[in-house]
C-alpha positions as CSV (number, residue, x, y, z in Angstrom):
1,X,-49.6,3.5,-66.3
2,X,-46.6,1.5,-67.2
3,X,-45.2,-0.7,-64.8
4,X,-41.2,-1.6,-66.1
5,X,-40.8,-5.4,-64.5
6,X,-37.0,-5.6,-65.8
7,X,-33.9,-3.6,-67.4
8,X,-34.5,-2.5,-70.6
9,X,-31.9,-0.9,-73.1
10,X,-32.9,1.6,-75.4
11,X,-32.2,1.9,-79.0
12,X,-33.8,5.1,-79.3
13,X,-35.0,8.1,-76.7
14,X,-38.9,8.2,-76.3
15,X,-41.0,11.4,-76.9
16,X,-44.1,11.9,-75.1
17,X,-45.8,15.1,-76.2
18,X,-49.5,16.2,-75.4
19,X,-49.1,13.5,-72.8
20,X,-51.3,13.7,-69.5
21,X,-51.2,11.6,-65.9
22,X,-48.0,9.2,-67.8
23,X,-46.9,6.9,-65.0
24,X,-43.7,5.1,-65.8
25,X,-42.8,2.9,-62.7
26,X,-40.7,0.2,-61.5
27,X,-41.6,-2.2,-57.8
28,X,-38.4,-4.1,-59.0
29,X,-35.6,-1.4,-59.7
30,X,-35.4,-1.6,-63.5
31,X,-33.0,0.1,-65.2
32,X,-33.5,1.9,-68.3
33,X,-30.4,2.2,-70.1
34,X,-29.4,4.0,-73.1
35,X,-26.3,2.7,-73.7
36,X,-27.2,1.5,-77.5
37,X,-28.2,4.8,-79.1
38,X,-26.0,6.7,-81.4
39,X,-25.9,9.6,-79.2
40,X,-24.2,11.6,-81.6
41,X,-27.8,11.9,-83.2
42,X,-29.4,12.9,-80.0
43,X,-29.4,16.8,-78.9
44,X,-31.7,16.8,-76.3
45,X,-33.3,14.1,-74.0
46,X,-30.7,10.8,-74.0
47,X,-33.8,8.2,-72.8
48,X,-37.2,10.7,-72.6
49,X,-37.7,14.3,-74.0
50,X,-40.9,15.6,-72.7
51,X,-43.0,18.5,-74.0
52,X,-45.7,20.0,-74.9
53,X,-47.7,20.2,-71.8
54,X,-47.2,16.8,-71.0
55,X,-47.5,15.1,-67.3
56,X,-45.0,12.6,-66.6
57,X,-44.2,11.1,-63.5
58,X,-41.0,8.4,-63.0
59,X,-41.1,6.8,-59.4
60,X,-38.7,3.4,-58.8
61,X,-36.6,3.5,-61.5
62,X,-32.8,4.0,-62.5
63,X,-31.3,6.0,-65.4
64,X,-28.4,4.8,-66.4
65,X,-25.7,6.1,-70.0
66,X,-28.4,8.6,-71.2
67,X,-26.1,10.7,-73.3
68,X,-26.9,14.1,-75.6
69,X,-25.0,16.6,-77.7
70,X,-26.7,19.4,-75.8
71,X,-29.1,19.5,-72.8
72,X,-30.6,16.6,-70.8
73,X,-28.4,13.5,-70.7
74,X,-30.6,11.0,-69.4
75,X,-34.2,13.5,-69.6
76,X,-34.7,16.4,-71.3
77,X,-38.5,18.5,-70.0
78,X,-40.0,21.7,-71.8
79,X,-43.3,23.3,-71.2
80,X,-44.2,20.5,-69.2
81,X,-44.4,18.6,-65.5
82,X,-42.2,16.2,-64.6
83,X,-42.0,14.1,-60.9
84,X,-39.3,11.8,-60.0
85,X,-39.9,10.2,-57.3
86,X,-37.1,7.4,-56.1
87,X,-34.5,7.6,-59.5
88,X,-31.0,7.1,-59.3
89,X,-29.6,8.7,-62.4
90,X,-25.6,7.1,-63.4
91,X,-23.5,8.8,-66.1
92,X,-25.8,10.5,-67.8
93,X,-23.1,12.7,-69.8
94,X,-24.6,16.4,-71.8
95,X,-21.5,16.8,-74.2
96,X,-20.4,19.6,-76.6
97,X,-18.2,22.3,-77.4
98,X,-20.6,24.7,-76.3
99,X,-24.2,24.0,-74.8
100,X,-23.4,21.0,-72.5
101,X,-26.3,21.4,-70.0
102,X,-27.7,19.3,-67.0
103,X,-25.9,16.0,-67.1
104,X,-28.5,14.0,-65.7
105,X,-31.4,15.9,-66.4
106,X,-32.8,19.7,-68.0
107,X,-35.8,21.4,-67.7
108,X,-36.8,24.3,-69.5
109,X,-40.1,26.1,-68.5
110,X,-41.3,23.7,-66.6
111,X,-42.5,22.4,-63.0
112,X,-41.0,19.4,-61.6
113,X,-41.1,17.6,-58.0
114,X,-37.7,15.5,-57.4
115,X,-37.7,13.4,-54.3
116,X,-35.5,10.6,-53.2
117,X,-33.2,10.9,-56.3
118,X,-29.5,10.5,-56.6
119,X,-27.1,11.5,-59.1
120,X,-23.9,9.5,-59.7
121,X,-21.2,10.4,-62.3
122,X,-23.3,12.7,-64.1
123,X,-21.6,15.3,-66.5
124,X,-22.1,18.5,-68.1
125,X,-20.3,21.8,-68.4
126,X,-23.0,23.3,-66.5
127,X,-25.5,21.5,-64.0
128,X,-23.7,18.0,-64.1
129,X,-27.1,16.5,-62.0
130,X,-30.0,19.2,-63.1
131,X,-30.1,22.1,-65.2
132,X,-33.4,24.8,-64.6
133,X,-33.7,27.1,-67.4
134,X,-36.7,29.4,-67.6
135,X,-36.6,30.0,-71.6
């Protein structure tokens, strides 16, 4: 269990695969913001990519300038379980020419329970908040 006391920026997104019972959590409101990463670099998963099976649950937190090349501006999930519980999610931007998928957030092949979220100023060509894709 992580317990996220105040905002951090991120230099890099954070991978988490083979991951099981991950609690990242905030009591304070932190926001975790990507606004430092070269995210020309990044194609999938601006803050978190998931995968692998992994079980990750996000409760109290905000999102915030998560930005990809492809799917999953602020968090990209495949083959995995994801629960967002409380998450306020601002401009998290999927861009490119062509794939430009779920804004704020994309899973692929995987379960998720999303409660008390918000989405604000999230973009992508398709799925500006979420994107559910079952390959």
């Amino acid at each position: 269990r992580i317990n996220v006391v105040s905002d951090i920026d991120f230099d890099q997104p954070i991978t988490m695969s083979y991951m099981a019972n991950v609690v990242i959590s905030s009591s304070t409101g932190a926001v975790l913001t990507g606004s430092t990463i070269d995210h020309d670099s990044v194609d999938k998963g601006g803050l978190f990519h998931i995968k692998d099976a992994s079980d990750v649950t996000f409760t109290g937190l905000g999102f915030k300038s998560g930005s990809v090349t492809s799917k999953g501006g602020c968090l990209f999930a495949e083959g995995s379980n994801v629960e967002v519980e409380d998450v306020d999610f601002t401009e998290c931007i999927a861009y490119d020419e062509y794939w430009e998928e779920g804004g704020g957030m994309y899973l692929s092949s995987s379960t998720a329970s999303i409660t008390g979220a918000s989405f604000t100023s999230c973009t992508a060509l398709t799925g500006g908040g979420i994107y559910l894709s079952s390959l």
